[in-house]
Residue frames as qw, qx, qy, qz and C-alpha x, y, z in Angstrom:
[[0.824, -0.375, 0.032, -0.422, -2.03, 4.53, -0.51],
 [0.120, 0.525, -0.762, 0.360, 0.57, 2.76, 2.15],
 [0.659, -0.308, -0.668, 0.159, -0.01, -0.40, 4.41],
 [0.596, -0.208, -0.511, 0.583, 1.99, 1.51, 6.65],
 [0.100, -0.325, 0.147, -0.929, 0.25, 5.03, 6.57],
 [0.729, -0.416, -0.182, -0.513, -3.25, 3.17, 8.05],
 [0.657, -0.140, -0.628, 0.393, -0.90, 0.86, 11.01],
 [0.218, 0.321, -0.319, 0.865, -0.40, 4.25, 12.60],
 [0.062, -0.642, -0.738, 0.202, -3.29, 4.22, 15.67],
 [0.038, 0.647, 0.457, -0.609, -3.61, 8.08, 14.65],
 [0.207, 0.088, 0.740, 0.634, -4.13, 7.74, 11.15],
 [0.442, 0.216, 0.149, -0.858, -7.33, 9.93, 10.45],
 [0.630, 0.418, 0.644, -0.112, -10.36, 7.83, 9.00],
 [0.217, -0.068, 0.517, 0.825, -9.76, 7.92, 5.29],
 [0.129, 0.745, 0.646, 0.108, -13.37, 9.25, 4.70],
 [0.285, -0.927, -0.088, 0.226, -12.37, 12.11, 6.72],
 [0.534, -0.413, 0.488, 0.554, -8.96, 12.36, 5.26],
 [0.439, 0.366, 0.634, 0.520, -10.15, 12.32, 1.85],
 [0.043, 0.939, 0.309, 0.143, -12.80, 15.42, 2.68],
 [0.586, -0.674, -0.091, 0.441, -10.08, 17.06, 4.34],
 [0.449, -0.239, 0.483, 0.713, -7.69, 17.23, 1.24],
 [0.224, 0.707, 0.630, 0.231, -10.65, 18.39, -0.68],
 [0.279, -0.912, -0.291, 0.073, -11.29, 21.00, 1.39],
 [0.637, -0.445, 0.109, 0.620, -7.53, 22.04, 1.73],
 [0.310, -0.101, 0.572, 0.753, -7.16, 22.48, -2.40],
 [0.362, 0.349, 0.064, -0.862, -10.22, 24.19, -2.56],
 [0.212, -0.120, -0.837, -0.490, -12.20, 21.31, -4.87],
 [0.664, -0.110, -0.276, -0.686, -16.06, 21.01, -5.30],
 [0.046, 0.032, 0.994, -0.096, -17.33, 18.28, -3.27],
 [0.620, -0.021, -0.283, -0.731, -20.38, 16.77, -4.41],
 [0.430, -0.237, 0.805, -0.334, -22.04, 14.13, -2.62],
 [0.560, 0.071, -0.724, -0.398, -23.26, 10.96, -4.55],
 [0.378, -0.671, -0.620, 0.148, -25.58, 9.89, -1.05],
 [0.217, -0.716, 0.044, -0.662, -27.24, 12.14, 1.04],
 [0.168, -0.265, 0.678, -0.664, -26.83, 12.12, 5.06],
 [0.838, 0.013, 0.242, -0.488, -30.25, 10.51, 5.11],
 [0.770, 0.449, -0.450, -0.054, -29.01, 7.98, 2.73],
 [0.244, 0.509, -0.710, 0.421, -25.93, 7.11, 4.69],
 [0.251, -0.296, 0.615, -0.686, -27.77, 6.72, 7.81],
 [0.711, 0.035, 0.527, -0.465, -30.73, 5.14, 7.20],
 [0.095, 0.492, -0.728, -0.468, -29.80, 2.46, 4.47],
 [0.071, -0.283, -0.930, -0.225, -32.23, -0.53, 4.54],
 [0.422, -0.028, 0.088, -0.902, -35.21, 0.50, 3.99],
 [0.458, 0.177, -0.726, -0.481, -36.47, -3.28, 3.32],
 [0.393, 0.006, -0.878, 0.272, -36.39, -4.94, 6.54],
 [0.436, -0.723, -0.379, -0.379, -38.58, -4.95, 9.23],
 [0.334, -0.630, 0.495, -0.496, -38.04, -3.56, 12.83],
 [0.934, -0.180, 0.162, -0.261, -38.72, -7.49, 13.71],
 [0.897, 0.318, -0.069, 0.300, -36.10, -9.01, 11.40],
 [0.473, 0.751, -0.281, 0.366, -33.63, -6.52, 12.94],
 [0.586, -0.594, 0.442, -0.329, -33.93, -7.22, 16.06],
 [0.971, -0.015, 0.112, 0.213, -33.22, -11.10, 15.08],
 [0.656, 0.622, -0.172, 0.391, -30.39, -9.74, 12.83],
 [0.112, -0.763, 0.332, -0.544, -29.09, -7.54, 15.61],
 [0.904, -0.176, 0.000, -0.389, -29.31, -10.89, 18.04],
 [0.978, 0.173, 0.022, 0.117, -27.26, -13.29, 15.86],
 [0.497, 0.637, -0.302, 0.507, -24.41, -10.66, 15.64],
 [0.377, -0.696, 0.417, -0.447, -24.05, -10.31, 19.00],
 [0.938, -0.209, 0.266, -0.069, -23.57, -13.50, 19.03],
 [0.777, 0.437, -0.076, 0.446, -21.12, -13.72, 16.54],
 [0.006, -0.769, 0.334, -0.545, -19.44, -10.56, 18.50],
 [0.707, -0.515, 0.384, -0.297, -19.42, -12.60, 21.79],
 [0.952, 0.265, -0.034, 0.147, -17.96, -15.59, 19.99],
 [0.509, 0.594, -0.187, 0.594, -15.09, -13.51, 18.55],
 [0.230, -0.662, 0.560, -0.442, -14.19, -12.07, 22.50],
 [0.954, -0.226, 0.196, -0.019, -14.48, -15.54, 23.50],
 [0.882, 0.175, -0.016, 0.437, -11.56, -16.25, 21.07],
 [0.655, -0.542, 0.084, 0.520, -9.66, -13.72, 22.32],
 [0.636, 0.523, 0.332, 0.461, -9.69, -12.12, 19.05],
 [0.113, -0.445, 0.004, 0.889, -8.38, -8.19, 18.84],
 [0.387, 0.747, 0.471, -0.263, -10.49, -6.37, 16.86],
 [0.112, 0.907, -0.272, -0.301, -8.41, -3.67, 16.28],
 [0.311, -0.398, 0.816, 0.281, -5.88, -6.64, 14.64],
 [0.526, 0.251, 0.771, 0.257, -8.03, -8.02, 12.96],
 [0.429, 0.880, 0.190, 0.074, -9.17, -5.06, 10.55],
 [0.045, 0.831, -0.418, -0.363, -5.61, -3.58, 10.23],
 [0.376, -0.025, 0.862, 0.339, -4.43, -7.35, 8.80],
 [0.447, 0.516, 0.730, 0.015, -7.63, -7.36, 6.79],
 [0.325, 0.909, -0.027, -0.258, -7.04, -3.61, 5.47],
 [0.156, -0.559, 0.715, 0.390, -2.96, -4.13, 4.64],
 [0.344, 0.248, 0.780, 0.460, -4.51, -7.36, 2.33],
 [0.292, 0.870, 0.359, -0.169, -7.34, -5.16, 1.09],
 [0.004, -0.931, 0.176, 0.320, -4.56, -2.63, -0.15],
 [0.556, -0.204, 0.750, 0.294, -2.51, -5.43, -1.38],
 [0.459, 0.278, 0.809, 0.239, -4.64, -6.80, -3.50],
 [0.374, 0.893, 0.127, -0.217, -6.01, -3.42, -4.97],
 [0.133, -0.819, 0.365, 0.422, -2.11, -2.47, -5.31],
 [0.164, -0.295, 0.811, 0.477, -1.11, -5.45, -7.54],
 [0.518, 0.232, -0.201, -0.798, -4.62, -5.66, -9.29],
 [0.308, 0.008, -0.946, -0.101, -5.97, -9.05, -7.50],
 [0.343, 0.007, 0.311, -0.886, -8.56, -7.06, -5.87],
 [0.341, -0.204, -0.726, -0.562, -11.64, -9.60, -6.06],
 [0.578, -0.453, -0.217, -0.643, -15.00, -10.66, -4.64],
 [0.837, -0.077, -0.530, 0.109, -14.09, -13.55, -3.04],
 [0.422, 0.229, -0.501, 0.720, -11.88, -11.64, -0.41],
 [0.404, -0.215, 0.393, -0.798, -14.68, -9.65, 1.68],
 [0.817, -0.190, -0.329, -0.434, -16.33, -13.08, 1.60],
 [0.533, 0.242, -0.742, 0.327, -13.14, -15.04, 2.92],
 [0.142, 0.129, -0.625, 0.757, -13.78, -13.33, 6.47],
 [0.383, -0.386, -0.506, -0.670, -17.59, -12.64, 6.10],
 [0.141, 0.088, 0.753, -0.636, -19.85, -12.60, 8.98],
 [0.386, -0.234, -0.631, -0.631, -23.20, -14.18, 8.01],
 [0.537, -0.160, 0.550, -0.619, -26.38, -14.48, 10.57],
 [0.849, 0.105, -0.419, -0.304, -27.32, -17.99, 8.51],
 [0.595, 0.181, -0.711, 0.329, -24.12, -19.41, 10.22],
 [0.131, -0.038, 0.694, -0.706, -25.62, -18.49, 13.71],
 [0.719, -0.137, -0.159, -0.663, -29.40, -19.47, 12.68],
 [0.194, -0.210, 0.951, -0.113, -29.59, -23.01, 14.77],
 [0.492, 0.329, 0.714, -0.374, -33.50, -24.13, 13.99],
 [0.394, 0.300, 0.589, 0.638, -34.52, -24.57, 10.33],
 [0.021, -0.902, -0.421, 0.093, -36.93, -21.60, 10.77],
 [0.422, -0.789, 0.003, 0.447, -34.42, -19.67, 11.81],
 [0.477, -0.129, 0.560, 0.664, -32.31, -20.03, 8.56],
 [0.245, 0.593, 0.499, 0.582, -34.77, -19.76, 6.10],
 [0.047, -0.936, -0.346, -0.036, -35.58, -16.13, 8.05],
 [0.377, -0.666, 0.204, 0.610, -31.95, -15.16, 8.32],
 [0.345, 0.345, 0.665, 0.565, -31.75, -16.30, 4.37],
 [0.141, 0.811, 0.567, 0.023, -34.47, -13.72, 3.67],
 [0.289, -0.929, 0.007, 0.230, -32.91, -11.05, 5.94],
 [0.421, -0.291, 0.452, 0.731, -29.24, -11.44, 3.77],
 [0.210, 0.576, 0.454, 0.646, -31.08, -11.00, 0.22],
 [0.112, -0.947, -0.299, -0.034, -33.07, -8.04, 1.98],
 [0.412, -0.763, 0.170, 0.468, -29.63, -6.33, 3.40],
 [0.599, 0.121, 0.577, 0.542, -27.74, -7.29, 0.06],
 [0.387, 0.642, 0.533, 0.392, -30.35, -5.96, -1.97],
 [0.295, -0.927, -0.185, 0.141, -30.57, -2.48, 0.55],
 [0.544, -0.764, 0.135, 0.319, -27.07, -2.10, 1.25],
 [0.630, -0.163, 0.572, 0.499, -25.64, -2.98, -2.07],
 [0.302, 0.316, 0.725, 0.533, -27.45, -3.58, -5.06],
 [0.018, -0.926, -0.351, 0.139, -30.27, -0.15, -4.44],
 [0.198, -0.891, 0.047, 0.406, -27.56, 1.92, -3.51],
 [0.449, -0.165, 0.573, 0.665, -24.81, 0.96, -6.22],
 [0.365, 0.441, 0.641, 0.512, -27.70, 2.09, -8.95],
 [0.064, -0.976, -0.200, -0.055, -28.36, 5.37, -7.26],
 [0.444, -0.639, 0.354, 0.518, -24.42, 6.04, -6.97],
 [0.490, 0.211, 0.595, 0.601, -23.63, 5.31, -10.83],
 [0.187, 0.814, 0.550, -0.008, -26.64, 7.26, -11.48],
 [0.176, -0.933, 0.063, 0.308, -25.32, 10.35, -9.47],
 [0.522, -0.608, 0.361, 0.476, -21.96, 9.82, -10.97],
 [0.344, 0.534, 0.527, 0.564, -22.84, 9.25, -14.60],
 [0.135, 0.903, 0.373, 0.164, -24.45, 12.66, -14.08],
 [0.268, -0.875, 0.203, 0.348, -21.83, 14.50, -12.61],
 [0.538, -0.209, 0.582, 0.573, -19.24, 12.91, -15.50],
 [0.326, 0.683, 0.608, 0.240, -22.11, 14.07, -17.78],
 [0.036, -0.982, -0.160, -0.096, -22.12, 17.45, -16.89],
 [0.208, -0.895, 0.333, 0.212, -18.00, 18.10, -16.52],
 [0.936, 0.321, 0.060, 0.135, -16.94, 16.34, -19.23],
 [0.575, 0.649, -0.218, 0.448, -13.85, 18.40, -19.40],
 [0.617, -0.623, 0.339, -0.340, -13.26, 17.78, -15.54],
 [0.429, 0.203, -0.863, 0.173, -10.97, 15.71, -13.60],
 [0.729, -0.373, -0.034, -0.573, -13.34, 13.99, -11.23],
 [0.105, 0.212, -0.907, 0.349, -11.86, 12.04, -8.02],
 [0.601, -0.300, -0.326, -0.665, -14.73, 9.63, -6.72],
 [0.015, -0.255, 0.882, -0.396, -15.02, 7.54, -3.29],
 [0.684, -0.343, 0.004, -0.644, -16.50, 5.03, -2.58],
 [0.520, -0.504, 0.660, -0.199, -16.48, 1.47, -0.63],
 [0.008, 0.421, -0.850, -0.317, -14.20, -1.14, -1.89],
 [0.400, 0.201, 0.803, -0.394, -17.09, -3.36, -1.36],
 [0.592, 0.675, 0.278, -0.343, -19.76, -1.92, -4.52],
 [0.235, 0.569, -0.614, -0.495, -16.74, -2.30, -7.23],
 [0.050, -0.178, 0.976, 0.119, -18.07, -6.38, -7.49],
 [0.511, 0.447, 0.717, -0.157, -20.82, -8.25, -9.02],
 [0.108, 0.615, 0.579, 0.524, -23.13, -8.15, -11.96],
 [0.187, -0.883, -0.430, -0.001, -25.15, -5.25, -9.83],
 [0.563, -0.366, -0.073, 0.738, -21.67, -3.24, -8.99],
 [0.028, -0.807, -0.135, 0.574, -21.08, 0.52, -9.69],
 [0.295, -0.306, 0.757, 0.496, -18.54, -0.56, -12.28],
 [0.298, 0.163, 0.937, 0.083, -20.96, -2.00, -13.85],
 [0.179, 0.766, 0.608, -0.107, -23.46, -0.02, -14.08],
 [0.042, 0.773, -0.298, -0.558, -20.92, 2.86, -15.90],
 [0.238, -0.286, 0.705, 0.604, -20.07, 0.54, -18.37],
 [0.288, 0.606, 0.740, -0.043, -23.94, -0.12, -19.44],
 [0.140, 0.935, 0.068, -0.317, -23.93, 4.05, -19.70],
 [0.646, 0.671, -0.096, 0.350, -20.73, 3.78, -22.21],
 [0.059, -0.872, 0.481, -0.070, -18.14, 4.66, -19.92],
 [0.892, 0.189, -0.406, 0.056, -15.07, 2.54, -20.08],
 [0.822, -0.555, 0.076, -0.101, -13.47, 1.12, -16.93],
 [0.782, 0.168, -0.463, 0.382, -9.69, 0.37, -16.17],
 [0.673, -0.674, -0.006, 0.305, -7.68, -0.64, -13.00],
 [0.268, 0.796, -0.474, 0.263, -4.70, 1.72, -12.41],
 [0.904, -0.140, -0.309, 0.259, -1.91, -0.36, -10.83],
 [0.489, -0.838, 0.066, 0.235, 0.88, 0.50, -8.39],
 [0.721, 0.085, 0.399, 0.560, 3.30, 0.37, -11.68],
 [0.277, 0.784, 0.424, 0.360, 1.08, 3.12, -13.46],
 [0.327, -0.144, -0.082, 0.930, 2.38, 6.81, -13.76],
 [0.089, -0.825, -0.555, 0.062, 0.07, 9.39, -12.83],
 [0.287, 0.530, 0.000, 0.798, 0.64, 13.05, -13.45],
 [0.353, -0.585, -0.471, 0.558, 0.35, 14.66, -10.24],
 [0.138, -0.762, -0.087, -0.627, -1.90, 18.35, -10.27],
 [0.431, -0.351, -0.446, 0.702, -0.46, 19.86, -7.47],
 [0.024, -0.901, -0.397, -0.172, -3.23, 22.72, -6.56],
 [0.411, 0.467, -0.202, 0.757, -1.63, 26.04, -5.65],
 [0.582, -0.585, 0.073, -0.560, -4.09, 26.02, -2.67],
 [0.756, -0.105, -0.639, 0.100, -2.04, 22.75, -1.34],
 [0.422, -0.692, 0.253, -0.528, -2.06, 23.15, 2.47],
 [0.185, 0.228, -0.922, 0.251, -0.73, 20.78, 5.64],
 [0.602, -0.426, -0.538, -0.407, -3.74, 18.33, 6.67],
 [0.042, -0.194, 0.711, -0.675, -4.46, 18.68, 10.56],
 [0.455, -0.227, -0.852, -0.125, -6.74, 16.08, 12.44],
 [0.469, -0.540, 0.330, -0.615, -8.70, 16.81, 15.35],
 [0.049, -0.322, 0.940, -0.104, -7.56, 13.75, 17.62],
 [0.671, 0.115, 0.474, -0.559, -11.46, 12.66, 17.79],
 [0.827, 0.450, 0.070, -0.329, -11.45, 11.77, 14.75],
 [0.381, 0.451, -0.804, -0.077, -8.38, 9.59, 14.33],
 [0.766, -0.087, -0.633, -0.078, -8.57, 5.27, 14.62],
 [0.439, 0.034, -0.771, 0.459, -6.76, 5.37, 17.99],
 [0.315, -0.046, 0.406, -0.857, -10.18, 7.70, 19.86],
 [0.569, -0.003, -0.448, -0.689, -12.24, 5.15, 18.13],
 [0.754, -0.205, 0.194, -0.592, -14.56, 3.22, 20.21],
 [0.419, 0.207, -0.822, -0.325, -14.18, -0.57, 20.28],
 [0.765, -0.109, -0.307, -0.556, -16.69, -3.14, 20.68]]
């Protein structure tokens, strides 16, 4: 994992990139969410509160073209530290907060806070802390059942932090946890199915939509 392989605008989404090489070397893929899952993720909020939620970000989105901001700059700076800080193993919580977009900071009437307040614990609890104990779950079970498996796992940098994290919740089940660094030597299984990855162009960063 390069800074400089994700700068490229036709760098394939690494979701897609990841299934791709899967697919290539002929490995099992098991999913730890389902499509429903994926799609429909809070299940907590109301249609009412999302519309506010949905509101305040537009506001916050209108802000950010006011300043003139580039999207597309500002998540390739924000991945290249993301990749940093995994590579030299300073990867913390504190970073996806640094930049954070919060609808509290756009709530202007005191009402308004204490109902955006609500609506963060409710997303948090949805988007994070639900799903991180049904991932472990799935993945304890699959580590359960191929014990004598190597088992690659993805998921977003985001659920490796907190008390409530994924991390977490493997080490409760007995499994023990370490960061591999960009020092560490890794034995490379090179499949005998290894194949060249090709992209349809839809699905690379530079056909992606921006806001």
């Amino acid at each position: 994992m390069c800074e400089n392989d994700f700068e490229k605008a036709s760098s394939p989404l690494l979701d897609l990139y990841i299934a791709q090489k899967a697919i290539e070397e002929r490995k099992t893929i098991i999913p730890i969410e389902t499509a429903e899952e994926q799609c429909n993720p809070v299940c907590s909020v109301s249609n009412d509160e999302i519309i506010f939620a949905i509101e305040h970000t537009l506001q916050y989105l209108e802000d950010k073209f006011r300043e003139k901001r580039s999207e597309k700059t500002d998540s390739k700076s924000s991945l290249k530290e993301l990749i940093k800080h995994y590579k030299c193993g300073t990867l913390k919580e504190d970073i996806f907060e640094k930049d954070g977009m919060s609808i509290i900071d756009y709530a202007t009437k005191t009402e308004e806070k204490f109902k955006a307040e609500e609506i963060n614990k409710k997303l948090k609890d949805d988007i994070f802390i639900r799903r991180n104990i049904r991932m472990a779950k799935r993945i304890h079970n699959i580590l359960r059942a191929r014990n004598n498996h190597t088992i690659f796992s993805a998921i977003g940098a985001g659920h490796f932090f907190g008390n409530n994290s994924v991390l977490t919740h493997l080490q409760t089940n007995g499994f023990v946890i370490e960061k591999i660094r960009d020092s560490d030597t890794i034995q490379s299984l090179r499949s005998p199915y290894r194949q060249t990855a090709k992209f349809k162009r839809v699905w690379t960063k530079e056909n992606m939509p921006l806001l």
